[in-house]
PQR file of N, CA, C, O and H, with PARSE charges and radii, in Angstrom:
ATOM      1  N   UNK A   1      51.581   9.678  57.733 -0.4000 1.5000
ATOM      2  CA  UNK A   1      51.371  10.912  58.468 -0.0000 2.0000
ATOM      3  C   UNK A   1      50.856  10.555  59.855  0.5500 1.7000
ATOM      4  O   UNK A   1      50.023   9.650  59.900 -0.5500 1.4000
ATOM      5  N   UNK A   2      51.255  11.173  61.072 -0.4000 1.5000
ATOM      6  CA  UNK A   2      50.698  11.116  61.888 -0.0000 2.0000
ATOM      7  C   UNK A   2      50.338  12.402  62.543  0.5500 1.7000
ATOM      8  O   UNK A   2      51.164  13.311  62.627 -0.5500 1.4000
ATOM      9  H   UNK A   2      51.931  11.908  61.036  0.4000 1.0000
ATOM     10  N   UNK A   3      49.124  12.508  63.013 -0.4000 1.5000
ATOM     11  CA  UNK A   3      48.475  13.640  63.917 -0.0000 2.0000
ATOM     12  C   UNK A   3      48.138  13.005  64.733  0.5500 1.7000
ATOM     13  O   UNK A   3      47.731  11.853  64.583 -0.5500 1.4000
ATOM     14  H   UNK A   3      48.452  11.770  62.945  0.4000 1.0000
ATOM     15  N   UNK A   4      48.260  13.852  66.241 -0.4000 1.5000
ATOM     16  CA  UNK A   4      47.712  13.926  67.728 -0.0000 2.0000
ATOM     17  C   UNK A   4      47.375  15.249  67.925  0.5500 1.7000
ATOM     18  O   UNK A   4      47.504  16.211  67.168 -0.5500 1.4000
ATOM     19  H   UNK A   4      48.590  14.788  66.363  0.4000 1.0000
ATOM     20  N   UNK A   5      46.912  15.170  69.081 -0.4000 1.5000
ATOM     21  CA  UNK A   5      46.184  16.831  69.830 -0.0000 2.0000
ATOM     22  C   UNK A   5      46.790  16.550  71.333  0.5500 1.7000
ATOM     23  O   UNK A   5      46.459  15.469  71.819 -0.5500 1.4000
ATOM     24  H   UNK A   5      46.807  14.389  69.696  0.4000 1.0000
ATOM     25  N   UNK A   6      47.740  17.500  72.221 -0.4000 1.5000
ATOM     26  CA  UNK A   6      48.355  17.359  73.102 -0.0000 2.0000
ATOM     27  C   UNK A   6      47.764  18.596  74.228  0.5500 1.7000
ATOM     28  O   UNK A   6      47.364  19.674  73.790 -0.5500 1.4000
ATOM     29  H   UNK A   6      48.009  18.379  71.826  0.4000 1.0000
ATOM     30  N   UNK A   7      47.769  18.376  75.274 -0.4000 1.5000
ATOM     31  CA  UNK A   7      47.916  19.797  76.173 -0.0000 2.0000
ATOM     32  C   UNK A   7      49.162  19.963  76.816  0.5500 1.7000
ATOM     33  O   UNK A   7      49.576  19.273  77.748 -0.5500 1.4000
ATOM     34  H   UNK A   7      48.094  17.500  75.631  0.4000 1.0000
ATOM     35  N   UNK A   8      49.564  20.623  76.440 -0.4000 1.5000
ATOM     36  CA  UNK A   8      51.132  20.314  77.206 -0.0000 2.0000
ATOM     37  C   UNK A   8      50.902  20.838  78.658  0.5500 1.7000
ATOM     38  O   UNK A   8      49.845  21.455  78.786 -0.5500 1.4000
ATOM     39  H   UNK A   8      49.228  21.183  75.684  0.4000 1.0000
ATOM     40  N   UNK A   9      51.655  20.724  79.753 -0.4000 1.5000
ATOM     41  CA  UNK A   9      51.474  20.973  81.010 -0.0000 2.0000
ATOM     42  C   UNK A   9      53.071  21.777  81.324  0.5500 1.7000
ATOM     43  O   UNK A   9      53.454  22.094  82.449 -0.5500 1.4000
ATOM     44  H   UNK A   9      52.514  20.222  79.648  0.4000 1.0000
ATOM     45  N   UNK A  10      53.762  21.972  80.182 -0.4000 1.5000
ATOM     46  CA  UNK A  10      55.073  23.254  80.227 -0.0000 2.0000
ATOM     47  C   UNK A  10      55.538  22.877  79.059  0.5500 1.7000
ATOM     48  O   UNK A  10      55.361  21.894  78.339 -0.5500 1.4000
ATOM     49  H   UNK A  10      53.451  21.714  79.267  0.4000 1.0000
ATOM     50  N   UNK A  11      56.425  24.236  78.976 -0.4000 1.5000
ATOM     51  CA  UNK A  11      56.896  24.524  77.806 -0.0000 2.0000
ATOM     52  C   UNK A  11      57.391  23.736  76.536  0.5500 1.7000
ATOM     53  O   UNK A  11      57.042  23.955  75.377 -0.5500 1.4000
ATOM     54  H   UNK A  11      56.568  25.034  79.561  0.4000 1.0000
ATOM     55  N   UNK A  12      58.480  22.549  77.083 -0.4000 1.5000
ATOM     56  CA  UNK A  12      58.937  21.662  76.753 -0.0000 2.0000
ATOM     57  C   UNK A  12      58.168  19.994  76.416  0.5500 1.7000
ATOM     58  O   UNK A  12      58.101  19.082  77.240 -0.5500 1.4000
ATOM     59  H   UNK A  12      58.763  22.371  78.025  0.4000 1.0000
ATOM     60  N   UNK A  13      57.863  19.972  75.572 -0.4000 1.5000
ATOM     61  CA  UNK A  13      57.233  18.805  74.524 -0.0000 2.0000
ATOM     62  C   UNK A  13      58.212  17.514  74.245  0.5500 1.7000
ATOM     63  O   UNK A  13      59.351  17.794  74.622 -0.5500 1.4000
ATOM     64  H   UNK A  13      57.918  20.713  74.902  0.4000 1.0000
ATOM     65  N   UNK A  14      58.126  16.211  73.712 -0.4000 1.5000
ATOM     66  CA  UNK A  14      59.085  15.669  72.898 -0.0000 2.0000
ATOM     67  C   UNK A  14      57.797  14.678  72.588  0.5500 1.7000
ATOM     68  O   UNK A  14      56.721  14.374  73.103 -0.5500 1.4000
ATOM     69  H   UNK A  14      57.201  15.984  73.406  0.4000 1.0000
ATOM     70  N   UNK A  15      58.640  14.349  71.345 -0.4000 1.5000
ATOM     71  CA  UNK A  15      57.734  13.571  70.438 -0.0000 2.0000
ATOM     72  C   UNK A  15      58.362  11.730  70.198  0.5500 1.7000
ATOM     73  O   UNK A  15      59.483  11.547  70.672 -0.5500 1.4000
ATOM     74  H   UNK A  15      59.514  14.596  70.926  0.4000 1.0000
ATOM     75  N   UNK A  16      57.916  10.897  69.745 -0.4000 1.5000
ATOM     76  CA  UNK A  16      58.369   9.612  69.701 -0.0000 2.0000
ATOM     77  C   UNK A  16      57.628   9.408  68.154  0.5500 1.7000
ATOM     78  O   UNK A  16      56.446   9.693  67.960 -0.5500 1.4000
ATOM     79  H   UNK A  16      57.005  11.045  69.360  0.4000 1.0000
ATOM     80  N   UNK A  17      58.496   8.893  67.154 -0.4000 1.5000
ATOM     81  CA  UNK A  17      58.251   8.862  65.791 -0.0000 2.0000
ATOM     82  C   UNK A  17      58.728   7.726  65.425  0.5500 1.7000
ATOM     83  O   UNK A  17      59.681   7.198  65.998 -0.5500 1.4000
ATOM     84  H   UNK A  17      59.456   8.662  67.312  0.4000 1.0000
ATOM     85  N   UNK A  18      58.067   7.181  64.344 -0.4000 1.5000
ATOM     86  CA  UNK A  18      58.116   5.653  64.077 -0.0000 2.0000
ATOM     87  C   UNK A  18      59.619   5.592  63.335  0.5500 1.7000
ATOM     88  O   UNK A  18      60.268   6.386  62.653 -0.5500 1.4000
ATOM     89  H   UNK A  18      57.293   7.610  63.878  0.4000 1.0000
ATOM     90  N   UNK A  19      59.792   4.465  63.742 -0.4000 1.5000
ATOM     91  CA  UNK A  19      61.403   3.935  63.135 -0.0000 2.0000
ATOM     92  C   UNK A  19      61.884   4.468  61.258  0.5500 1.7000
ATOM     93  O   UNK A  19      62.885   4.810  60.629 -0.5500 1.4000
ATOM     94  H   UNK A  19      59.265   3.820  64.296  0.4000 1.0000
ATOM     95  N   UNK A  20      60.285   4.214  61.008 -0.4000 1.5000
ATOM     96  CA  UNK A  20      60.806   4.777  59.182 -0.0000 2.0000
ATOM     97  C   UNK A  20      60.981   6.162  58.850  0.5500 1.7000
ATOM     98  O   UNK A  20      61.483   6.526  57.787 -0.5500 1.4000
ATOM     99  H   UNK A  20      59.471   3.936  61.519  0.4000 1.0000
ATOM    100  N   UNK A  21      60.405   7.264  60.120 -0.4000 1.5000
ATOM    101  CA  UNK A  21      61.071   8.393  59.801 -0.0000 2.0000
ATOM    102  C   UNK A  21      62.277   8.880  59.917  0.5500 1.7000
ATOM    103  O   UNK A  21      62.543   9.913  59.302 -0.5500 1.4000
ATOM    104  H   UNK A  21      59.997   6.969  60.984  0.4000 1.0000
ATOM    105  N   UNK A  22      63.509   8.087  60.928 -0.4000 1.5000
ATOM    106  CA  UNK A  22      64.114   8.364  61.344 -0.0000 2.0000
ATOM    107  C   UNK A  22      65.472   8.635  59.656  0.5500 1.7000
ATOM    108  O   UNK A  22      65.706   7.928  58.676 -0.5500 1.4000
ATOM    109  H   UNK A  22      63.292   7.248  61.427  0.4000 1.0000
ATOM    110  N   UNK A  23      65.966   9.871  60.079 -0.4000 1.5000
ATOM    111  CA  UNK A  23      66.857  10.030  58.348 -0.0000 2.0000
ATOM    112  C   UNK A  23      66.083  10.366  57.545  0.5500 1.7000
ATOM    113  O   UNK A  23      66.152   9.962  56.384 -0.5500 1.4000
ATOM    114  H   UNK A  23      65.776  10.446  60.875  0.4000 1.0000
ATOM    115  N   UNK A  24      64.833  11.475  58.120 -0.4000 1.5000
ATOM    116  CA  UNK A  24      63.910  12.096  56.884 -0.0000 2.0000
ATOM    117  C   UNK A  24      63.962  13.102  57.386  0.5500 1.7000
ATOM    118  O   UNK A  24      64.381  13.321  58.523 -0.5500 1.4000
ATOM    119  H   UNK A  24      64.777  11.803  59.064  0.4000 1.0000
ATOM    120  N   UNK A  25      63.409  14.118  56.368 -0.4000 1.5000
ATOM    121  CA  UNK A  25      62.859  15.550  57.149 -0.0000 2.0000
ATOM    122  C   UNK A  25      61.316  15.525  57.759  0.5500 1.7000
ATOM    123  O   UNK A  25      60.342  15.091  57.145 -0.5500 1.4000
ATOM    124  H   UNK A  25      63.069  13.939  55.444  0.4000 1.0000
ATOM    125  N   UNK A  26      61.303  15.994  58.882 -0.4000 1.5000
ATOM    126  CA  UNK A  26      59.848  15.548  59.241 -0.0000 2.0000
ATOM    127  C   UNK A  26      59.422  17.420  59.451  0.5500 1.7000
ATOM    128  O   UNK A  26      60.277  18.281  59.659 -0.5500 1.4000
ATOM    129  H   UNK A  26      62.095  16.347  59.381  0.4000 1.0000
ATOM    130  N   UNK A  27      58.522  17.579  59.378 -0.4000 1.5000
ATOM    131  CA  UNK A  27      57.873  18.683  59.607 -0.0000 2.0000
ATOM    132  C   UNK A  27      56.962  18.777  60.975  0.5500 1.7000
ATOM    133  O   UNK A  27      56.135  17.885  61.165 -0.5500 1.4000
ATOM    134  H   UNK A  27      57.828  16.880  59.209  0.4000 1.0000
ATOM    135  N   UNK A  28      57.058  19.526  61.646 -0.4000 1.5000
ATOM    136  CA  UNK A  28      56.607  19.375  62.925 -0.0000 2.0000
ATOM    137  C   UNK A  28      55.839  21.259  63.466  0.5500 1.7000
ATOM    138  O   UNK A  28      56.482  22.196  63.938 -0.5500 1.4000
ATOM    139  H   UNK A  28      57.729  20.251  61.491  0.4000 1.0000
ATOM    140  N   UNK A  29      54.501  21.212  63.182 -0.4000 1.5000
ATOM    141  CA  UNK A  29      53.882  22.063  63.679 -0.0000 2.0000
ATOM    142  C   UNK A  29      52.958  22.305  64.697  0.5500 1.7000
ATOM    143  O   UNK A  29      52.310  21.306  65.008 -0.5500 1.4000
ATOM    144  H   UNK A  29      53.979  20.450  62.799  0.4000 1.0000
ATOM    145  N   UNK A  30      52.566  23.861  65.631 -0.4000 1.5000
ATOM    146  CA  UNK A  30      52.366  23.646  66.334 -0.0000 2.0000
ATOM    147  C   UNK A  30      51.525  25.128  66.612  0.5500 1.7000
ATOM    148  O   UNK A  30      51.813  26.307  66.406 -0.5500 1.4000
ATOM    149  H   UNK A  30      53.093  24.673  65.378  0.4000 1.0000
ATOM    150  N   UNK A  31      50.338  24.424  67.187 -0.4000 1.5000
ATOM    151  CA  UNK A  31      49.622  25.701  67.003 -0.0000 2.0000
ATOM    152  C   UNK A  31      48.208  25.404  67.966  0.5500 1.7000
ATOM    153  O   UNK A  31      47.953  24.310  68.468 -0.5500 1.4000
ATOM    154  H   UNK A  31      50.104  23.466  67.355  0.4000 1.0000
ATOM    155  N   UNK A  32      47.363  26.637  68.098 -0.4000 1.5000
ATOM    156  CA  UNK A  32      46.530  26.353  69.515 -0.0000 2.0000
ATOM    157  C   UNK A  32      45.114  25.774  68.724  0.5500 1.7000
ATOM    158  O   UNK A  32      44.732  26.442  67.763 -0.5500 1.4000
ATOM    159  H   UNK A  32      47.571  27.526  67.690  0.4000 1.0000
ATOM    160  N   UNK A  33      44.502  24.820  69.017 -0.4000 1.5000
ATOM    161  CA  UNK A  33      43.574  24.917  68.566 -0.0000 2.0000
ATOM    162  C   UNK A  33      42.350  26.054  68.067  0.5500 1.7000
ATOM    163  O   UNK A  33      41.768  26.031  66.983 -0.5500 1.4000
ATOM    164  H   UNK A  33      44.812  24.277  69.797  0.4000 1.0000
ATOM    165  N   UNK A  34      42.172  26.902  69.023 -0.4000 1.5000
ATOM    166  CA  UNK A  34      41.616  28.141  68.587 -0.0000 2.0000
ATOM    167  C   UNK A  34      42.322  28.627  67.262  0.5500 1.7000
ATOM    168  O   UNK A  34      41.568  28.881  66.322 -0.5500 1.4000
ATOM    169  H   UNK A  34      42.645  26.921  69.904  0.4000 1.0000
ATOM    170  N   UNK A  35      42.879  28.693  67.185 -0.4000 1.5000
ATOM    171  CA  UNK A  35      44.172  29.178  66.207 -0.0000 2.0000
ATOM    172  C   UNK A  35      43.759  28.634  65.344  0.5500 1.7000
ATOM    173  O   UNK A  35      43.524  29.417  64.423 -0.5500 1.4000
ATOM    174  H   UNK A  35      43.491  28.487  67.948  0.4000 1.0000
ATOM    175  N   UNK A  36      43.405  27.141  65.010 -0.4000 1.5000
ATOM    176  CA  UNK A  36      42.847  26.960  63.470 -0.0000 2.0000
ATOM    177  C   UNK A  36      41.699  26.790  63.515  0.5500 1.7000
ATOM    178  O   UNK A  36      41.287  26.149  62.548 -0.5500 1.4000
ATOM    179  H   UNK A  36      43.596  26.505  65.758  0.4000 1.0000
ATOM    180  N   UNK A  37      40.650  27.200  64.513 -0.4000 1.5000
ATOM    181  CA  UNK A  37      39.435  27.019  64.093 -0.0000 2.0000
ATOM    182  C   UNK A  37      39.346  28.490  63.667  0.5500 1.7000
ATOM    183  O   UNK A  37      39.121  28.645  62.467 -0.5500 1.4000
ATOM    184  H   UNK A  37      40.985  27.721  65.298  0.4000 1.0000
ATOM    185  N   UNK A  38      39.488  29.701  64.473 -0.4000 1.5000
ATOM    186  CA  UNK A  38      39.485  30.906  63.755 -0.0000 2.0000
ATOM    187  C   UNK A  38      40.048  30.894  61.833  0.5500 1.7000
ATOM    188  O   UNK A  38      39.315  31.343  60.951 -0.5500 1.4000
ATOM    189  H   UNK A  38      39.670  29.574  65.448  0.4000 1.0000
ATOM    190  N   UNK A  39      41.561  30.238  61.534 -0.4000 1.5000
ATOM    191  CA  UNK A  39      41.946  30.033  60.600 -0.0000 2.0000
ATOM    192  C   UNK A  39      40.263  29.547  59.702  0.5500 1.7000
ATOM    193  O   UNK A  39      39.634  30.302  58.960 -0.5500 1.4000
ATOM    194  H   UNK A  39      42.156  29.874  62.250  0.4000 1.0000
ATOM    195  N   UNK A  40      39.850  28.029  60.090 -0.4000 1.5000
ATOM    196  CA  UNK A  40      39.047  27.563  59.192 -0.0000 2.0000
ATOM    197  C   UNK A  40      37.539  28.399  59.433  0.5500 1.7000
ATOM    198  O   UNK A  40      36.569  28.054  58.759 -0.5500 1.4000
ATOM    199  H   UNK A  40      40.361  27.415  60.692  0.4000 1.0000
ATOM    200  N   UNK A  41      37.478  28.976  59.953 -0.4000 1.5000
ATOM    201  CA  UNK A  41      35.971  29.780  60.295 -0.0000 2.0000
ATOM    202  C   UNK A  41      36.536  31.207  58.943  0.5500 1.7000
ATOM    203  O   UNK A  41      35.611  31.616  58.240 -0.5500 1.4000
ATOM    204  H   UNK A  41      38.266  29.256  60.501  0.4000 1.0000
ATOM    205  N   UNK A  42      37.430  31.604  58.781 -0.4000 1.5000
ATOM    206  CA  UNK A  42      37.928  32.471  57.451 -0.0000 2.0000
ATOM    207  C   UNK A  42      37.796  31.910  56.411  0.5500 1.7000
ATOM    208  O   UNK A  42      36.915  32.201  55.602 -0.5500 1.4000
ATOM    209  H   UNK A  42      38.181  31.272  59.352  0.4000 1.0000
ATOM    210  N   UNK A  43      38.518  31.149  56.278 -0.4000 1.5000
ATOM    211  CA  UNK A  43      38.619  29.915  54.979 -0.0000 2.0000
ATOM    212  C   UNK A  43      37.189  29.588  54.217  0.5500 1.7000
ATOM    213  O   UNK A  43      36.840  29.510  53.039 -0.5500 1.4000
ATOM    214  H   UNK A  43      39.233  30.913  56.935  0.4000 1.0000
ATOM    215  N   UNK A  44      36.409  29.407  55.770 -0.4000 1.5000
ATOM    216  CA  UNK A  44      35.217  28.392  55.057 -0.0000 2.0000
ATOM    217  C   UNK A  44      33.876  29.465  54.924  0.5500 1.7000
ATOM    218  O   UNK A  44      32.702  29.199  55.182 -0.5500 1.4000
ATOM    219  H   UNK A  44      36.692  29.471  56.727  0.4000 1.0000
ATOM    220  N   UNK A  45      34.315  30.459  54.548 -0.4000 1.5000
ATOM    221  CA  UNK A  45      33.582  31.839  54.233 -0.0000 2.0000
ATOM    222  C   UNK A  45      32.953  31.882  52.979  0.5500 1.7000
ATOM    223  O   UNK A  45      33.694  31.907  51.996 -0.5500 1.4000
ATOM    224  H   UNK A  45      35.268  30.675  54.338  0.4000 1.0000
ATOM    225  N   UNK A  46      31.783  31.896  52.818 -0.4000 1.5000
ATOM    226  CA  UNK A  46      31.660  31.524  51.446 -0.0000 2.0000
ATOM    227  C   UNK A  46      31.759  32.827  50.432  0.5500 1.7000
ATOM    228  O   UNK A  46      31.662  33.915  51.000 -0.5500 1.4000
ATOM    229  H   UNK A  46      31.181  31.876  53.617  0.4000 1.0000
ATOM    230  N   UNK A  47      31.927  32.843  49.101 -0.4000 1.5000
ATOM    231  CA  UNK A  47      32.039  34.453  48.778 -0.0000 2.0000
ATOM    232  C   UNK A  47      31.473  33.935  47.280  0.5500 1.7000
ATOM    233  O   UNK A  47      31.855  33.405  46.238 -0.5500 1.4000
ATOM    234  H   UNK A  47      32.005  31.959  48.640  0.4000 1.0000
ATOM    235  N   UNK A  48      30.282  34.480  47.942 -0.4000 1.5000
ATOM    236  CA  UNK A  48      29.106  34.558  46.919 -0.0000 2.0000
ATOM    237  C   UNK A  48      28.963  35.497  45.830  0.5500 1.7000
ATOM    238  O   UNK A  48      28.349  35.363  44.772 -0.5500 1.4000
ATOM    239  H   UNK A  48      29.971  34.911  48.789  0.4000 1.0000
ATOM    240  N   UNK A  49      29.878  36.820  46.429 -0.4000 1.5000
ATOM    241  CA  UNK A  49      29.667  38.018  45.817 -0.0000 2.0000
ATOM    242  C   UNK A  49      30.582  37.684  44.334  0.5500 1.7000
ATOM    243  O   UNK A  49      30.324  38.231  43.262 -0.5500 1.4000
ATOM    244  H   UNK A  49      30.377  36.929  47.288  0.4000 1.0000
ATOM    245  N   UNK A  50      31.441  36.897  44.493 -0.4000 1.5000
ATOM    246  CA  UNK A  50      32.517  36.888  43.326 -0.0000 2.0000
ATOM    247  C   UNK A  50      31.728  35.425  42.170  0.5500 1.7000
ATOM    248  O   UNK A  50      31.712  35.343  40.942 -0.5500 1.4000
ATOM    249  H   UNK A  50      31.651  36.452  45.363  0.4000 1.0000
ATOM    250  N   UNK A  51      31.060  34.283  43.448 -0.4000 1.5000
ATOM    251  CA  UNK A  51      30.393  34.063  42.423 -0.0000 2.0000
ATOM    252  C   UNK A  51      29.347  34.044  41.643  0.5500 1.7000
ATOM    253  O   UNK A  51      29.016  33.582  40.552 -0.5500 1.4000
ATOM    254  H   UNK A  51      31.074  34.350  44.446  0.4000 1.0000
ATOM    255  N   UNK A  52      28.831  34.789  42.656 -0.4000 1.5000
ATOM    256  CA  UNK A  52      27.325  35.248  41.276 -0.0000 2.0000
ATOM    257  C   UNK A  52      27.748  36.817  40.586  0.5500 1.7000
ATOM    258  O   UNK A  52      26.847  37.606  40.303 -0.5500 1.4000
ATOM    259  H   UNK A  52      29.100  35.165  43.543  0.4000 1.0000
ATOM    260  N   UNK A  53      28.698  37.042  40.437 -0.4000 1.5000
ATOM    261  CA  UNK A  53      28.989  38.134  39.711 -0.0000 2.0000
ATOM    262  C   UNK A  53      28.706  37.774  38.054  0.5500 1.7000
ATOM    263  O   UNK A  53      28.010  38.594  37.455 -0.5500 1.4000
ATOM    264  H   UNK A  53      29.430  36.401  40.667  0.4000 1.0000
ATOM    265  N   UNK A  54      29.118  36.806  37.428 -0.4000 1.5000
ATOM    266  CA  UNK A  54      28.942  36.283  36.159 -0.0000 2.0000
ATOM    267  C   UNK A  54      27.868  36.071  35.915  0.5500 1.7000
ATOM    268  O   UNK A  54      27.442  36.457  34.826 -0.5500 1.4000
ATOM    269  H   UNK A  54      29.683  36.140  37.914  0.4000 1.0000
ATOM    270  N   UNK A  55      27.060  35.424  36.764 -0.4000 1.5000
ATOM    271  CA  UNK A  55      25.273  35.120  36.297 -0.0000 2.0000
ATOM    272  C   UNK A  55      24.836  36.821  36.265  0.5500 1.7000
ATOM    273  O   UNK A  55      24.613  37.421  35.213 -0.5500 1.4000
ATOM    274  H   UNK A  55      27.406  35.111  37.649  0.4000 1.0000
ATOM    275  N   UNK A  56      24.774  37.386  37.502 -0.4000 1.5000
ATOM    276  CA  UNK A  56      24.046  38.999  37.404 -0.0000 2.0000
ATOM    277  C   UNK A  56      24.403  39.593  36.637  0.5500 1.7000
ATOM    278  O   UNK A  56      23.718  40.545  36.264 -0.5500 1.4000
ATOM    279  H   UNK A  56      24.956  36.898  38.356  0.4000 1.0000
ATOM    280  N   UNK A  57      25.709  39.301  36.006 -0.4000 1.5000
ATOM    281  CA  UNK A  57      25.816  40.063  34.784 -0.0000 2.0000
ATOM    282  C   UNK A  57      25.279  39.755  33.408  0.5500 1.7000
ATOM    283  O   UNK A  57      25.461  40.441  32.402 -0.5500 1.4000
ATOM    284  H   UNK A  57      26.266  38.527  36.309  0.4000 1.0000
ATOM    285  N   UNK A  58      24.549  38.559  33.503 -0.4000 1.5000
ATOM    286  CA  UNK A  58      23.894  37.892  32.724 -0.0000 2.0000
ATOM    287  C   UNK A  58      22.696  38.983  32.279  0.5500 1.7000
ATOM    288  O   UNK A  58      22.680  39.667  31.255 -0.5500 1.4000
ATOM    289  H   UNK A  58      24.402  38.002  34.320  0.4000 1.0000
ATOM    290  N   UNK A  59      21.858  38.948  33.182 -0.4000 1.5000
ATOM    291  CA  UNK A  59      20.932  39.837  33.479 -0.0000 2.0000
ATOM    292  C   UNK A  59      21.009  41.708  33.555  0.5500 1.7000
ATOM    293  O   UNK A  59      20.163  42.572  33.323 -0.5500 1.4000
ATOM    294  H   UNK A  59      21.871  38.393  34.014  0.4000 1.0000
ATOM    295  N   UNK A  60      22.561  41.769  34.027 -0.4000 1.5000
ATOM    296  CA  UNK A  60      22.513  43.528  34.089 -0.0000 2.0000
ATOM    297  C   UNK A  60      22.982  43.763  33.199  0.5500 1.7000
ATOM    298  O   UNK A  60      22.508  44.859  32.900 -0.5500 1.4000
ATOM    299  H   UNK A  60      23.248  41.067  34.216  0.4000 1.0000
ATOM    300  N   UNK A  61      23.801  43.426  32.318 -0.4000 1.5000
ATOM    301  CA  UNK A  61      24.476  43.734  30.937 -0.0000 2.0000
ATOM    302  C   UNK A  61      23.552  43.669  29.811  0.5500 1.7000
ATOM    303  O   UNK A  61      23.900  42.980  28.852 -0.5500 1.4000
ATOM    304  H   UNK A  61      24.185  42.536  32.561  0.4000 1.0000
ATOM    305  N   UNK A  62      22.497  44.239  29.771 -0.4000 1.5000
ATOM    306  CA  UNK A  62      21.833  44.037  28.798 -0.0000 2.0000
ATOM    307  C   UNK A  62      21.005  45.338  28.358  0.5500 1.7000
ATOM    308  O   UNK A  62      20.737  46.131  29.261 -0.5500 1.4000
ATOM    309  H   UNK A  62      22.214  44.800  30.550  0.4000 1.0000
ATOM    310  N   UNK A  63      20.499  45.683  26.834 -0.4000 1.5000
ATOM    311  CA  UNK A  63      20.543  46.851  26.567 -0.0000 2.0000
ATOM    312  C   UNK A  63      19.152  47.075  27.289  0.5500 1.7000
ATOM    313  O   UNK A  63      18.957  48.224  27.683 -0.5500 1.4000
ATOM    314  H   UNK A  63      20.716  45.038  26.101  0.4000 1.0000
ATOM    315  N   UNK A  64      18.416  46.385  27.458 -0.4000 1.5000
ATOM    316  CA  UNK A  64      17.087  46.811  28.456 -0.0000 2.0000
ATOM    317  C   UNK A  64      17.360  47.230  29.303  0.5500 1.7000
ATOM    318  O   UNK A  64      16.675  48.200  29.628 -0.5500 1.4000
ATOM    319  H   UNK A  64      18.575  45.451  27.138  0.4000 1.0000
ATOM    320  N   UNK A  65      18.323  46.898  30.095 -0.4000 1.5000
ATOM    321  CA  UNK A  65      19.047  47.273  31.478 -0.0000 2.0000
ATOM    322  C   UNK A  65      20.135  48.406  31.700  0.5500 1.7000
ATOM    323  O   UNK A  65      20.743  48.991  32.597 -0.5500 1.4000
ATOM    324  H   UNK A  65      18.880  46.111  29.831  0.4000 1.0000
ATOM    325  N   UNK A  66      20.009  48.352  30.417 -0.4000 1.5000
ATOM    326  CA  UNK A  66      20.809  50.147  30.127 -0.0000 2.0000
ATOM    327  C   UNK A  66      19.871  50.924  30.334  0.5500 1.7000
ATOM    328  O   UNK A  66      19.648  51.610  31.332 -0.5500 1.4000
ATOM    329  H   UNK A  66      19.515  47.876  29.689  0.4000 1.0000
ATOM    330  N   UNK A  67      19.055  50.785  28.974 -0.4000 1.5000
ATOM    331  CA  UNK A  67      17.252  51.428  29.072 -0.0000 2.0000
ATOM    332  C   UNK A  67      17.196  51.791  30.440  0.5500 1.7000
ATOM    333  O   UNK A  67      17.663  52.785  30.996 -0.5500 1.4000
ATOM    334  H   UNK A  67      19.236  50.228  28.163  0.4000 1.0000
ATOM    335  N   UNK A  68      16.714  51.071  30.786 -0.4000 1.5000
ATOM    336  CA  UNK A  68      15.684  51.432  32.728 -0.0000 2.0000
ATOM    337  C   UNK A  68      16.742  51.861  33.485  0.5500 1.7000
ATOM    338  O   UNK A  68      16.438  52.110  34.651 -0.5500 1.4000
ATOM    339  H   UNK A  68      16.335  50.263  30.334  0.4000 1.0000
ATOM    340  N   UNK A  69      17.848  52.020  33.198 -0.4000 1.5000
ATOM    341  CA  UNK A  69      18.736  52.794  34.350 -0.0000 2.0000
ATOM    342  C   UNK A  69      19.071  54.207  33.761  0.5500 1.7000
ATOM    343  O   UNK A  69      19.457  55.025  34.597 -0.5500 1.4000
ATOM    344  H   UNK A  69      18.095  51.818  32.250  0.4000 1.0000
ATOM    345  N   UNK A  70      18.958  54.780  31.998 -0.4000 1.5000
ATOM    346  CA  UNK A  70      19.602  55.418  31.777 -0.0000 2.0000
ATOM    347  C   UNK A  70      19.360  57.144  32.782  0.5500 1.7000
ATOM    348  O   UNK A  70      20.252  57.957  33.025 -0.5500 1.4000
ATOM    349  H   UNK A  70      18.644  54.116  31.319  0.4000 1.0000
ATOM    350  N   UNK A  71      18.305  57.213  33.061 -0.4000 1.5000
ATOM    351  CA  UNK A  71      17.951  58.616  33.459 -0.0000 2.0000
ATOM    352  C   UNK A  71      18.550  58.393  35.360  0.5500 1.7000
ATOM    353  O   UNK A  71      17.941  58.922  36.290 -0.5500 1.4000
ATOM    354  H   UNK A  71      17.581  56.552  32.863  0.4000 1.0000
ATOM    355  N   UNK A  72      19.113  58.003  35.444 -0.4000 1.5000
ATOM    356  CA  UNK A  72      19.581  57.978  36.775 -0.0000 2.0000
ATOM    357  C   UNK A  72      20.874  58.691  37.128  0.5500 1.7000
ATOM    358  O   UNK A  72      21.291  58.675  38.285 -0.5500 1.4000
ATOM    359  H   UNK A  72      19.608  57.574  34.688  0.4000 1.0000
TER
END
């Protein structure tokens, strides 16, 4: 695999790829840096809510906890 980080200075890019890719499919993407830090600033979201759902239910599912809520 190879990765670089480029600024291009116009539209038009070209790339130079090692002799053993040549007669493969190569995949070639392209995107702004902002672009995946926003991406990984989503990603790396933590979601707590889904996993402490199983423990609190540890604790709220319980007939005491029926008790003390029922008059509500």
């Amino acid at each position: 695999m190879i990765r670089t980080v480029v600024k291009p200075d116009k539209q038009n890019i070209s790339i130079r790829l090692p002799k053993n890719f040549v007669g493969k499919q190569v995949e070639v993407i392209a995107f702004t840096i902002e672009e995946a830090d926003k991406a990984t600033a989503i990603a790396d979201k933590p979601v707590t809510h889904i996993a402490s759902e199983k423990v609190l239910a540890k604790d709220w599912l319980t007939p005491e906890e029926d008790l003390a809520w029922q008059d509500l």
